[in-house]
RODO-2510 file (C-alpha; in nm, 4 decimals, decimal comma):
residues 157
     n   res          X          Y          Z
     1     x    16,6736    12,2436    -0,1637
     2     x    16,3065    12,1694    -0,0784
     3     x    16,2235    12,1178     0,2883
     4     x    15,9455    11,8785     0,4586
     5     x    15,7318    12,1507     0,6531
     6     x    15,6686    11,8890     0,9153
     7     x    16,0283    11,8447     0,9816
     8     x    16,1891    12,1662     1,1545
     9     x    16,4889    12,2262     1,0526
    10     x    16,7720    12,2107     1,3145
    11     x    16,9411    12,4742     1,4411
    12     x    17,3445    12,5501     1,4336
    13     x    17,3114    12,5770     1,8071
    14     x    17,2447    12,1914     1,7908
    15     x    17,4236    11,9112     1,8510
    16     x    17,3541    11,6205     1,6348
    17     x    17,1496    11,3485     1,7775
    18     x    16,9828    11,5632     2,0529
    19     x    16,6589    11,6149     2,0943
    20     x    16,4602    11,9349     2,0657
    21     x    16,3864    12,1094     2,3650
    22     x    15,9659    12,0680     2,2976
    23     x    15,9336    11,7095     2,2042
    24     x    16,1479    11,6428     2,5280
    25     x    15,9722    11,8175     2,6935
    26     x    15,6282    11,6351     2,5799
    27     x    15,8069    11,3331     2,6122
    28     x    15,9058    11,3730     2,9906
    29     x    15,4573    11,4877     3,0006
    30     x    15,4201    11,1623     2,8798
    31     x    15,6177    10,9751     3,1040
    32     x    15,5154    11,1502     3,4049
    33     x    15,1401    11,0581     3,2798
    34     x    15,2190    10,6581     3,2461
    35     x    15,3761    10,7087     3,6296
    36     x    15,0880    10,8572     3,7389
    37     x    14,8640    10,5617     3,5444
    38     x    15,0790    10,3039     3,7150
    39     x    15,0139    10,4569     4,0715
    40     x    14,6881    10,4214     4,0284
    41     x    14,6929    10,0837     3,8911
    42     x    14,8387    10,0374     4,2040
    43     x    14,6390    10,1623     4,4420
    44     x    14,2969     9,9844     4,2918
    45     x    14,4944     9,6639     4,3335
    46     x    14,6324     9,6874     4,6537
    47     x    14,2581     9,8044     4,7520
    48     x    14,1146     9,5081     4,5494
    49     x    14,3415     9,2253     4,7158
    50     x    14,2497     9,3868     5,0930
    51     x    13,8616     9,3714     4,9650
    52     x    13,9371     9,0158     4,8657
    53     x    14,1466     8,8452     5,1226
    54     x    13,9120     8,9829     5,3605
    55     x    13,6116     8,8010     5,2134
    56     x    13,8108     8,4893     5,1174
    57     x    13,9443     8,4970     5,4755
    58     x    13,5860     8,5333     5,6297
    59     x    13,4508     8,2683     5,4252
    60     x    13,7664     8,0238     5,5349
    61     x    13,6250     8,0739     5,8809
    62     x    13,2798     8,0264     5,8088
    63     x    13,3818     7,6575     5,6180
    64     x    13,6122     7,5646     5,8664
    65     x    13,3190     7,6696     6,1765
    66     x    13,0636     7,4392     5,9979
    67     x    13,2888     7,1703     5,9482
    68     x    13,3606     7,1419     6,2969
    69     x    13,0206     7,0569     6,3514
    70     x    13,0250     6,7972     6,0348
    71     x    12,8162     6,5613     6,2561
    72     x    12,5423     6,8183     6,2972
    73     x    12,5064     6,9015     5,8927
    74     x    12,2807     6,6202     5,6272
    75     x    12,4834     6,3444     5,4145
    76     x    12,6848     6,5070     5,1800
    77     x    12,7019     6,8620     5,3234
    78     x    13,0152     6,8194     5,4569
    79     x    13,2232     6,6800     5,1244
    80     x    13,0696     6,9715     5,0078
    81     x    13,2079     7,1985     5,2673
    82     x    13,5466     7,0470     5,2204
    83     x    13,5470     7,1236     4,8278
    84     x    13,4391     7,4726     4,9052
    85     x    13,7263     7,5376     5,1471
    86     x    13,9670     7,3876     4,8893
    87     x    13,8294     7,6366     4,6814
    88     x    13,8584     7,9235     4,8757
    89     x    14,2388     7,7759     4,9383
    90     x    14,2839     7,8197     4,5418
    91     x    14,1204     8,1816     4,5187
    92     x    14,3870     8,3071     4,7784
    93     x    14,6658     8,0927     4,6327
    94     x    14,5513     8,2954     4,2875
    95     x    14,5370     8,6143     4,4619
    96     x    14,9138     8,5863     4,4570
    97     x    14,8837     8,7525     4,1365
    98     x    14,8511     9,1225     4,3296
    99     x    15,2116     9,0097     4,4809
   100     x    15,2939     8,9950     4,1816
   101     x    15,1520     9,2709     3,9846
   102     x    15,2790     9,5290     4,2410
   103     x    15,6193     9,3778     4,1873
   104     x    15,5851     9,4343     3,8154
   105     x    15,4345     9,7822     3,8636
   106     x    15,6531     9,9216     4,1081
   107     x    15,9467     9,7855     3,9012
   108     x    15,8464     9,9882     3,6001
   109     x    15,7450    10,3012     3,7519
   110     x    16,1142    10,2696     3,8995
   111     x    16,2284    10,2413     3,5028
   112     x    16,0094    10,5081     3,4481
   113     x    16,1402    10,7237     3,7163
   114     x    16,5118    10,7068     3,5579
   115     x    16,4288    10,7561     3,1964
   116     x    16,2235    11,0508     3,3212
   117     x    16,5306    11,1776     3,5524
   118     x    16,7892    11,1101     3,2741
   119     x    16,5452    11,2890     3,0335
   120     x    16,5155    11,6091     3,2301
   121     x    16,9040    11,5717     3,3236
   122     x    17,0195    11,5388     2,9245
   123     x    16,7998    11,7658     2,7864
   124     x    16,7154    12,0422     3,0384
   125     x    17,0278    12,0231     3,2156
   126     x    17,1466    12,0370     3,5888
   127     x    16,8850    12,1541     3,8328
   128     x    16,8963    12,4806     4,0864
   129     x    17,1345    12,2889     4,3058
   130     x    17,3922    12,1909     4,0047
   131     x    17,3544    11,8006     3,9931
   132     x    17,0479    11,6672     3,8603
   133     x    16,9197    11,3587     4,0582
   134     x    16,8705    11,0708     3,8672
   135     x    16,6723    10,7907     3,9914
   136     x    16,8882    10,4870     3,9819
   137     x    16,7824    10,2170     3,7264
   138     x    16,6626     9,8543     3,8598
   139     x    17,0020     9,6234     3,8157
   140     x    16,7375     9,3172     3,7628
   141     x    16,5509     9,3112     3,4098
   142     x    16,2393     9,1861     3,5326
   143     x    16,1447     9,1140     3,9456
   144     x    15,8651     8,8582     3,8411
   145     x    15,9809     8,5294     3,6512
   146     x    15,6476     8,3854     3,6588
   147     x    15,3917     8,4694     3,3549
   148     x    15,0997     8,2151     3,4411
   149     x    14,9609     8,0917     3,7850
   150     x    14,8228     7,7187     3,8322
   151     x    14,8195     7,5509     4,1534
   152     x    15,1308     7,4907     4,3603
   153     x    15,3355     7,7187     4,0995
   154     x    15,3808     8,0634     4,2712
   155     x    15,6835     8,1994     4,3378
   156     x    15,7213     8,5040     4,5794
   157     x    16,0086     8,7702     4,6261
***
């Protein structure tokens, strides 16, 4: 019988349908790395909707200052003021979308948590303490319903 070389052939000590030790192993590498991605996906988002609410926030005040004083400013100025507050109003209304990506992202690093724990648990077996901990699995498919963002559509959790 000829054999693939690429395919090792499995040992008696094997049960059938588990994996081999290495490519678990470089599978569990592999989750760990997408984790690690997704925490840092994080991070530059949280630190991207502080940078942004602060400026959005700042220029509110600014619009909202010289409108007060509409009297003060030439024809048309003020209209103008207005449509640049309502702007501003949509920017933070669309910076809803960090709500939701850090919903979404801390949702699948928690599915990425328990495929790595059940993983380690299946294939390496118990840990020093005899029970493997095994992250527990979100009981919702998905935390974020919403897949677009227009005006007056947001939903938050």
């Amino acid at each position: 019988m000829q054999t693939d070389e690429t395919t090792p052939e499995p040992d008696d000590d094997d049960e059938p349908g588990m994996m081999p030790l290495l490519a678990a192993a470089e599978l569990q590498d592999h989750l760990m790395t997408v984790s690690n991605d997704l925490e840092r996906l994080q991070r530059l988002l949280d630190d991207a909707g502080e940078a942004l609410s602060m400026h959005f926030y700042s220029a509110a005040g600014v619009v909202q200052n010289l409108l007060r004083r509409a009297d003060d400013l030439p024809p048309g100025c003020a209209e103008a003021l207005r449509q640049v507050g309502e702007d501003i109003a949509g920017a933070v209304t669309a910076m809803q979308f960090q709500d939701m990506s850090t919903q979404l992202i801390a949702h699948t690093s928690q599915r990425l948590r328990n495929c790595q724990d059940q993983l380690a648990r299946d294939t390496f077996g118990d840990d020093e303490d005899g029970a493997a901990v095994v992250e527990i699995a979100p009981l919702r498919p998905n935390p974020v319903t919403q897949d677009e963002m227009d005006a007056g559509s947001i939903e938050l959790f």
